[in-house]
N, C-alpha and C positions, 0 to 999 in steps of 0.2 A: 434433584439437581438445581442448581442456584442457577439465577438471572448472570453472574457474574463470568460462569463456567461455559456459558454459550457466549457472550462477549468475548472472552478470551481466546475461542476459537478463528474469530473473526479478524480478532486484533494479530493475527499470529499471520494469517496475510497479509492484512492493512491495518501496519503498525500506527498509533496515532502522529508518533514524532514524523510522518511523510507527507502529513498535511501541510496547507500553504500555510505560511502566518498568519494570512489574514480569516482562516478560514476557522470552524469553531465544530469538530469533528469530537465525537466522543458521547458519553454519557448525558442527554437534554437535563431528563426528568425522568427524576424514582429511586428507587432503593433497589441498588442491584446483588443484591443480599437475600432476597428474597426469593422461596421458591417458582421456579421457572413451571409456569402454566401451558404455554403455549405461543407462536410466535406470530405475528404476520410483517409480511417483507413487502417495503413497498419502495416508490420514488420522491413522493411528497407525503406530508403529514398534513392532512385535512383533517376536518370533523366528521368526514364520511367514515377515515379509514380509522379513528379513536372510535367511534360508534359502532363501525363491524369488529374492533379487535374485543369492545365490551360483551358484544353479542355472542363471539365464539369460543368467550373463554380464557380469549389471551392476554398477557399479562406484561408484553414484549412486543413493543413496535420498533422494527429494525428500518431507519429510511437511507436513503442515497441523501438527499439534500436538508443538510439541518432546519428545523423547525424554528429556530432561534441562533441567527447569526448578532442578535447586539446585545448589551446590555439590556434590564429593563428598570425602570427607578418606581412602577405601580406594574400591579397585574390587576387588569378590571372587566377584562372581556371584550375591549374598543373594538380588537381584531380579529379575524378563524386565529392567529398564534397565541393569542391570550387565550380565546376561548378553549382551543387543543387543549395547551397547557393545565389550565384549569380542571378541564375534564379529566385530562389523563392522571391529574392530582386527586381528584375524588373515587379515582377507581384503581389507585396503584400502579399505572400503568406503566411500564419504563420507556422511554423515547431514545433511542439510540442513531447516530449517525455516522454513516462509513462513506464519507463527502472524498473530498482530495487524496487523503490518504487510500483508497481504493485509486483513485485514477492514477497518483504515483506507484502503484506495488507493481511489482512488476507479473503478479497474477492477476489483472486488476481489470476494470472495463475496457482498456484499450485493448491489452491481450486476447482477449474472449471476444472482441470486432475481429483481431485477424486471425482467429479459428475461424470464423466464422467463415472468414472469404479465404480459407485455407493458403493463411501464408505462413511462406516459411522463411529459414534463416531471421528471424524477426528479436530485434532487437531496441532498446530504450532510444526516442526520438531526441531527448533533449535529458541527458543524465545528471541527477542532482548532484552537488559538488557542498562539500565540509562536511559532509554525514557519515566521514568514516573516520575509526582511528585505529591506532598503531597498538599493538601492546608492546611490549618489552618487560621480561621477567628474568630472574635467575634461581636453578634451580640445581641440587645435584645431581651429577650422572645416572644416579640410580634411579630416581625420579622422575625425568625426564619425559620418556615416555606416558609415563601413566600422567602429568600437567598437560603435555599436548593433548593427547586422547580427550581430558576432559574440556578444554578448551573449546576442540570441535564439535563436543557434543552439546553445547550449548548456545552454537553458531557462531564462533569467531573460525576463524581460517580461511576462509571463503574468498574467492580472485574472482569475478565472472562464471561461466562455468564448473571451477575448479574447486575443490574441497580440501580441507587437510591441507592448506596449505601452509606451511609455518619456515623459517628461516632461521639456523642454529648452526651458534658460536662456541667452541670450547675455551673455557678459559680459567682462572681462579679468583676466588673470592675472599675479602679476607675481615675479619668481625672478632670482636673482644665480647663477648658475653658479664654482664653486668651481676651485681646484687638482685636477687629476686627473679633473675633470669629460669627458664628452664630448657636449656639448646639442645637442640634435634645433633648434633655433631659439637666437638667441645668442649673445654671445660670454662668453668665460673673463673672470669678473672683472668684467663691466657687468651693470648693472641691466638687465633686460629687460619688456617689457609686451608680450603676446599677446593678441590677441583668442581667446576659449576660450568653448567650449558646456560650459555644466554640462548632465549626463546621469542622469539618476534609472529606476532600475528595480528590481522587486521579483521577489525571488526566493526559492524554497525554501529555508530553511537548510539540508536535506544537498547544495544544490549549489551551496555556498559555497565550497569548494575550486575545482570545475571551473571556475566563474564568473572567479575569481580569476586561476587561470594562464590564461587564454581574454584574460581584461583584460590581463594585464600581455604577454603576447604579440604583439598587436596594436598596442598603444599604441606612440606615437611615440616619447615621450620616457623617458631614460634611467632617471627617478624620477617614474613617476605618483603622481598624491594622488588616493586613493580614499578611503569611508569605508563600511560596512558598517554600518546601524542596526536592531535588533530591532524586531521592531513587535507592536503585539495586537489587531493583527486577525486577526475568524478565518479558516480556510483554506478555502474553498470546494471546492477537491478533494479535501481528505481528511479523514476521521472516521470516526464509527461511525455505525452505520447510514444505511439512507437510504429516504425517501419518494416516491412519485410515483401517477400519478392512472393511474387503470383507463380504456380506452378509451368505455365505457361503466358507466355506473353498475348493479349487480346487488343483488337479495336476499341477504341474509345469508346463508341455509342454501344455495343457489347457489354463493357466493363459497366458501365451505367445503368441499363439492363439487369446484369447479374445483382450489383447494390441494391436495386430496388426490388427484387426477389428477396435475396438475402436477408435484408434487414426489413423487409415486409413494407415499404413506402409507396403512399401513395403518389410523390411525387419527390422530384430531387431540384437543387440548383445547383447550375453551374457556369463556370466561366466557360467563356468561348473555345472549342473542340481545338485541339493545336494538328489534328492532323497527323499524330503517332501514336505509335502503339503505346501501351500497359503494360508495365511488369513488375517496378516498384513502384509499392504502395504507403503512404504513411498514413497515420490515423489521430487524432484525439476527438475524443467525445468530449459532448457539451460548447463553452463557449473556447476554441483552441485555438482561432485564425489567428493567435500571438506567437505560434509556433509555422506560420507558410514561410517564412526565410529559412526556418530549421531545417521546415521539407527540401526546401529549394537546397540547400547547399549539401544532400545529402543525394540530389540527383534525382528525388521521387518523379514520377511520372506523375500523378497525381496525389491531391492531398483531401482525407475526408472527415469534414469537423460538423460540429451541429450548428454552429454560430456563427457568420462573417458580415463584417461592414460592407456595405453598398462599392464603395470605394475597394475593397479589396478584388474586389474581380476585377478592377481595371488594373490596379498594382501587382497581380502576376503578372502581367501580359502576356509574353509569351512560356513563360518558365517553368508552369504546370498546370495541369486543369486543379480550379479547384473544385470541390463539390461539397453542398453544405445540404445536410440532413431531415436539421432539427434538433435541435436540444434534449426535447424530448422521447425524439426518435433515434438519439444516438448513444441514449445514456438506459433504457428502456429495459436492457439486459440486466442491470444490475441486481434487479430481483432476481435472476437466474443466480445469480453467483451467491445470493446471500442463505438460497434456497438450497444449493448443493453445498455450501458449506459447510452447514446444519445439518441436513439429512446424510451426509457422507461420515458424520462422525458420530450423529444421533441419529439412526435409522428412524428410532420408534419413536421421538419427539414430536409433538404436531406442530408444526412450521406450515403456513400458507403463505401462497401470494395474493395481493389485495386484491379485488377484485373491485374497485373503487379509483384507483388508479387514474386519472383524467388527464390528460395534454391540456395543460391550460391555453395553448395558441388552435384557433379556430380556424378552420377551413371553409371556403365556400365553394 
């Protein structure tokens, strides 16, 4: 099994196109061509954890947080990122990062926080907008069928929870076939009219390729007419953060309690207690207090991010509690995720999680 074939599973969650621009998610360092040894999943890429993936074999460092967000104009070793780099270059090791586009999937670290605190109805806090398009195709009636079908199968159709979902027009079509032509209906040189299903479906723009060779594969004729239209709407399965309701409604200092069981904390902050209940909850891990108006105008009762400005507990005031984690603390699961995603589809591959792993913010 290739290095490229366990990427691909990962990217099939957390499609790279769902990262932020600024952000530099994907392939670090290595050849991902090569055969796949063994993996280890971590949060940060250190020289502890290039030094345990040498020691056990592996060949595949999968991290949450890229290794190398800039450019570099020398590599010499100044930094632990030059020096990673370097190592991981002397020993083949691939350097992989599933940054932003894991936090937008919508199976992604926010989802798997509210498994965690068992919420349901839970849906995208802040849903990405222009990441979808339109298709439009025309096809004969006989056809019909068998283009949709494969449309779906290769993930266009899709509304929210809804699948297969496609919108068709009867109508007819009308084409002169040329010199050197060879037409699926027709002859060389007459005008022809077909009766034709217009076919509309909406799809993820990174699966505007697939979609595409899927279409022209199937299709009948020699020269389909497709068109591809941007849209801005926004995406219901992917963004940042996300909200959903507590099975029951609890006291604040309770809800607080359960979070720091839950996500294993030794300690939490937060804004000052407003004195009501708990029952929607919104989330984003890492740095997300850019998303407390999203919570806010969604109603949450509270809002639980790893990151917020000093000044932000005074700027809810009364509007929601917020409560802030850790960065570290709140992103912490993603080796979970990177670990079941690999074993769920490679039982027998060896995937570890690091065990080097460190919170760079110290406690006293």
């Amino acid at each position: 099994m290739k290095i490229k074939e366990i990427l691909h599973i990962i990217e099939q969650i957390a499609p790279l196109p769902l990262q932020e621009q600024w952000d530099n998610c994907g392939v670090q360092i290595g050849d991902i061509t090569q055969e796949a040894k063994g993996a280890i999943v971590c949060i940060d890429v250190t020289e502890a954890v290039v030094d345990e993936a040498i020691a056990m074999g592996c060949n595949l460092i999968i991290s949450h947080h890229p290794l190398a967000f800039h450019s570099f104009k020398s590599l010499t070793g100044k930094n632990y990122i030059e020096r990673c780099m370097i190592k991981a270059c002397k020993h083949d090791i691939v350097v992989y990062a599933a940054h932003t586009n894991l936090d937008n999937a919508s199976e992604g670290i926010n989802n798997y926080l509210a498994d965690m605190l068992n919420l349901q109805h839970v849906r995208i806090l802040d849903p990405q907008k222009g990441k979808l398009l339109k298709l439009v195709t025309f096809v004969p009636h006989t056809h019909a069928e068998l283009v949709r079908n494969t449309l779906f199968s290769v993930g266009a159709g899709s509304i929210g929870n809804y699948d297969s979902c496609s919108y068709n027009i009867s109508g007819e079509g009308t084409f002169r076939a040329g010199d050197n032509t060879n037409p699926y209906v027709g002859e060389t040189g007459e005008l022809h009219t077909e009766p034709e299903t217009r076919i509309e479906v909406i799809l993820p723009i990174y699966k505007q390729s697939d979609v595409r060779r899927a279409l022209i594969a199937v299709h009948p004729y020699e020269e389909p007419a497709y068109d591809f239209y941007l849209l801005e709407n926004t995406w219901a399965k992917a963004g940042s953060g996300i909200v959903g309701t507590l099975p029951e409604e609890m006291e604040e200092e309770d809800f607080l309690y359960l979070l720091k069981d839950t996500f294993h904390l030794n300690t939490i902050q937060h804004s000052a207690l407003r004195g009501k209940a708990v029952r929607d909850v919104a989330i984003c891990s890492g740095a997300g207090a850019f998303l407390i108006p999203k919570a806010i105008s969604y109603s949450a009762d509270v809002f639980i991010t790893g990151e917020a400005k000093y000044n932000d507990f005074y700027d809810v005031e009364n509007k929601i509690l917020l409560t802030v984690v850790g960065h570290y603390e709140s992103e912490i699961f993603t080796k979970n995720i990177f670990f079941d995603i690999i074993s769920k589809k490679y039982p027998t591959f060896a995937v570890y999680m690091s065990g080097f792993d460190v919170n760079p913010v110290n406690y006293l």
